[in-house]
C-alpha positions as CSV (number, residue, x, y, z in Angstrom):
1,X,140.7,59.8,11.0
2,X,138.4,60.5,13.6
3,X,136.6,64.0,14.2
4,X,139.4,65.0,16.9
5,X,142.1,64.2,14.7
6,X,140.7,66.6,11.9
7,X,140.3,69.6,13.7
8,X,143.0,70.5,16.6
9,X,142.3,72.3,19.2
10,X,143.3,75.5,19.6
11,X,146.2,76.1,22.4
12,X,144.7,79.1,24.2
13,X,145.7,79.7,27.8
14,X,142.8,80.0,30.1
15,X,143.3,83.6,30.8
16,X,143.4,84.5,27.5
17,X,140.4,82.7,26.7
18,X,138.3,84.7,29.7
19,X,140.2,87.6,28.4
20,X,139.4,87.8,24.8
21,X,135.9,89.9,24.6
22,X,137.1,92.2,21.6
23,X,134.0,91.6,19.9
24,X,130.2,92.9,22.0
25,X,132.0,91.3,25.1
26,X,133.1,87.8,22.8
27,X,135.9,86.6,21.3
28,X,136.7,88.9,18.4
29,X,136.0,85.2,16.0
30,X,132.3,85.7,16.6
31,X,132.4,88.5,14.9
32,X,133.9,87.4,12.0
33,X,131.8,83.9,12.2
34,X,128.8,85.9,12.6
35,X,129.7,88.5,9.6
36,X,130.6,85.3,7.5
37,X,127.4,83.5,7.7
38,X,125.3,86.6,7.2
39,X,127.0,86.9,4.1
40,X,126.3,83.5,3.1
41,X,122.6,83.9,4.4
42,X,122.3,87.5,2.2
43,X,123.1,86.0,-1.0
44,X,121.7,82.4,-0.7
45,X,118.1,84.6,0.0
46,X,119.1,87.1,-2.6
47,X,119.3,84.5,-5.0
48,X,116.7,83.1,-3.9
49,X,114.6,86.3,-4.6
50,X,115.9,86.7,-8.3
51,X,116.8,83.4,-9.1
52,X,113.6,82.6,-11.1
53,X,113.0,86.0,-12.2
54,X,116.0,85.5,-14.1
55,X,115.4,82.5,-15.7
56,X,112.1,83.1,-16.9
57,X,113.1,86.9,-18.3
58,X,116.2,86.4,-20.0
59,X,118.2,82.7,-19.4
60,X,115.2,80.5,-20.5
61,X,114.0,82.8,-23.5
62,X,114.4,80.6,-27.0
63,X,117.6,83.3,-28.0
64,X,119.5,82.8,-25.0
65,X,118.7,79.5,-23.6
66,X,121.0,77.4,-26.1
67,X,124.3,79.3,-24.9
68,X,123.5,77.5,-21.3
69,X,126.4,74.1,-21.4
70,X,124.2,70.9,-20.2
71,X,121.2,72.4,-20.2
72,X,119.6,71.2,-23.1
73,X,120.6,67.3,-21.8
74,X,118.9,68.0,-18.6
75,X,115.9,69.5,-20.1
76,X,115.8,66.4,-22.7
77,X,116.6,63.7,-19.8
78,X,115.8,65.0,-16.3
79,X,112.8,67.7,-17.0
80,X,111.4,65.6,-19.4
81,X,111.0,68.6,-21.8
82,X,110.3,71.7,-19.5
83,X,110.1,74.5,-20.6
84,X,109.8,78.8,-19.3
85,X,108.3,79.0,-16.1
86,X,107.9,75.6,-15.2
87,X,111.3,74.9,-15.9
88,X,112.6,77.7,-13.8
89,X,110.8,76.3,-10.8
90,X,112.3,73.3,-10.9
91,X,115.6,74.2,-11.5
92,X,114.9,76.3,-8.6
93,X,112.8,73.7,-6.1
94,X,116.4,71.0,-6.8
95,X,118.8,74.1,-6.1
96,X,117.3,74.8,-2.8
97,X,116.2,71.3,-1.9
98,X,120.3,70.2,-2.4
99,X,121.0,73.5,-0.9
100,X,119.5,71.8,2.5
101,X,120.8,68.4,1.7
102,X,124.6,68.9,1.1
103,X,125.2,70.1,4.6
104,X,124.2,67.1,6.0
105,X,127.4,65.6,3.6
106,X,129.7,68.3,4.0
107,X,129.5,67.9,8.1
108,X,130.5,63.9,7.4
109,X,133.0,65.1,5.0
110,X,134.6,67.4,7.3
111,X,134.2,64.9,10.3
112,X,136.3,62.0,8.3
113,X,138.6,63.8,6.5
114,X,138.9,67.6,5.8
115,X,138.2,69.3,9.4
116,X,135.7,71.8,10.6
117,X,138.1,74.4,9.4
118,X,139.5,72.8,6.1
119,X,135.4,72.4,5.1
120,X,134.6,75.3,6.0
121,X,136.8,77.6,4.1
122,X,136.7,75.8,0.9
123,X,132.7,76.0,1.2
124,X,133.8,79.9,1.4
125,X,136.3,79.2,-1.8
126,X,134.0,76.9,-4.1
127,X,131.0,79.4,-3.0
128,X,132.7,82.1,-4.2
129,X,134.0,80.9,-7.5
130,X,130.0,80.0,-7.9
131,X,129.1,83.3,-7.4
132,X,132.0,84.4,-9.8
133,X,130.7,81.9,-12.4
134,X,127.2,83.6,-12.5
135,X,128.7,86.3,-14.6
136,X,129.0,83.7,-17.4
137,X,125.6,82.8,-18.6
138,X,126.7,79.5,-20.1
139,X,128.5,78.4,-16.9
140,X,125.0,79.1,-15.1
141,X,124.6,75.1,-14.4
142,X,128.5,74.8,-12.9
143,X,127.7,78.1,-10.8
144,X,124.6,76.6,-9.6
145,X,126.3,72.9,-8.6
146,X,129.7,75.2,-7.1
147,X,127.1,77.0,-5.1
148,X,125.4,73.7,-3.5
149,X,128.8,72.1,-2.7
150,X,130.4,75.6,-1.5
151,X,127.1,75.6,1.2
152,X,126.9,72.1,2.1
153,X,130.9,72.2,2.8
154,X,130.2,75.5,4.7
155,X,127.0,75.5,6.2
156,X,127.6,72.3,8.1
157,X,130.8,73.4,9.8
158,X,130.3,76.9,10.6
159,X,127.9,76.8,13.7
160,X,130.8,74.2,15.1
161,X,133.3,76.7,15.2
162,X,130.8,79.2,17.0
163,X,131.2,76.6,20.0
164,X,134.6,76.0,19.7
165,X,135.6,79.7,20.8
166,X,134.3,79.1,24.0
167,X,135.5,76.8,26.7
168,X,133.6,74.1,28.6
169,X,131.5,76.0,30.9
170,X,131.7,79.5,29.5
171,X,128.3,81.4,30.1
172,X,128.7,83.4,27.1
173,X,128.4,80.6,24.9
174,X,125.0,80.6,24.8
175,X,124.5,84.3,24.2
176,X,127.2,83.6,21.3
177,X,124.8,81.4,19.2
178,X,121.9,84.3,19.9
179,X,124.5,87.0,18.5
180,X,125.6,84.6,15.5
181,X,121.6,83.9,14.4
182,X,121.0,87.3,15.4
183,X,123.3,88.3,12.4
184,X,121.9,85.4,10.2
185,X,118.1,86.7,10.8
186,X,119.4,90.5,10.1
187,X,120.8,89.0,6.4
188,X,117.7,86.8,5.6
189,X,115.9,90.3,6.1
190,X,118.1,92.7,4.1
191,X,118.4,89.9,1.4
192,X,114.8,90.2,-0.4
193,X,115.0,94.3,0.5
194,X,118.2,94.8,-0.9
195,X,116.9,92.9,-4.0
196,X,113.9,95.2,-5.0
């Protein structure tokens, strides 16, 4: 299946499409693009914030870290025996380092065989049942792995679909991209605040 096949296009007439500036003189989909990813961008840097904190004051201590499922292979097997802080960071450093990585996979998946839009909501779905999965501190390891595939399915796709609300030629597509990082740079600042 090629990349065309996987994602139709969208059957807007060419008026509508110069039309449609429901959203700061946009399509009104920029808004919701843009709202979307600073979600994503807000709690990615949130977690990123508390993440360790976390760990180290109440996941990792000897009474607690036992409930964690897998986490006691991985500490035998793949961190050679870590333990408190040092285990926190690496835990940490392989979240965000696949975090960057998946992307990368999730843009091939959705080019072969899912679609920019198929991807890109279940990254939204898997993200949130991540998210949801945090509550339970024995699921922490299978929130962690549902957050990495939720963002690499999502974060690949999403600056696509930016593009795709605009036709060949549109001036406003450039200012588009400014308004959607715009709203991505607001998050990553809000994120750390928000967290004290």
């Amino acid at each position: 299946m090629t990349a065309a096949e996987a994602t139709p296009e969208l059957d807007f007439p060419e008026e509508a499409a110069r039309e449609d500036r429901a959203f700061l003189g946009h399509p009104k989909g920029l808004g919701y693009l843009s709202f979307v990813e600073g979600c994503e961008r807000f709690s990615y840097y949130s977690m990123q914030t508390l993440l360790v904190l976390y760990m180290v004051k109440y996941l990792l201590l000897p009474e607690n870290v036992g409930n964690v499922i897998g986490l006691s292979w991985l500490r035998g097997n793949y961190y050679a025996g870590l333990e408190g802080q040092p285990l926190a960071s690496a835990i940490f450093g392989d979240y965000t380092s696949l975090v960057y990585l998946t992307p990368i996979l999730g843009g091939i998946a959705a080019d072969r065989w899912l679609g920019r839009r198929a991807a890109l909501i279940a990254g939204a779905v898997i993200m949130s049942i991540g998210h949801f999965l945090m509550a339970f501190e024995g699921l922490f390891l299978f929130a962690l792995v549902s957050l990495v595939i939720g963002v690499g399915l999502f974060k690949g796709n999403i600056a696509s679909q930016v593009g795709e609300l605009y036709k060949p030629g549109d001036l406003r597509r450039a200012m588009a991209f400014q308004i959607f990082y715009i709203a991505i740079n607001v998050s990553v600042i809000a994120a750390p605040v928000w967290s004290w």
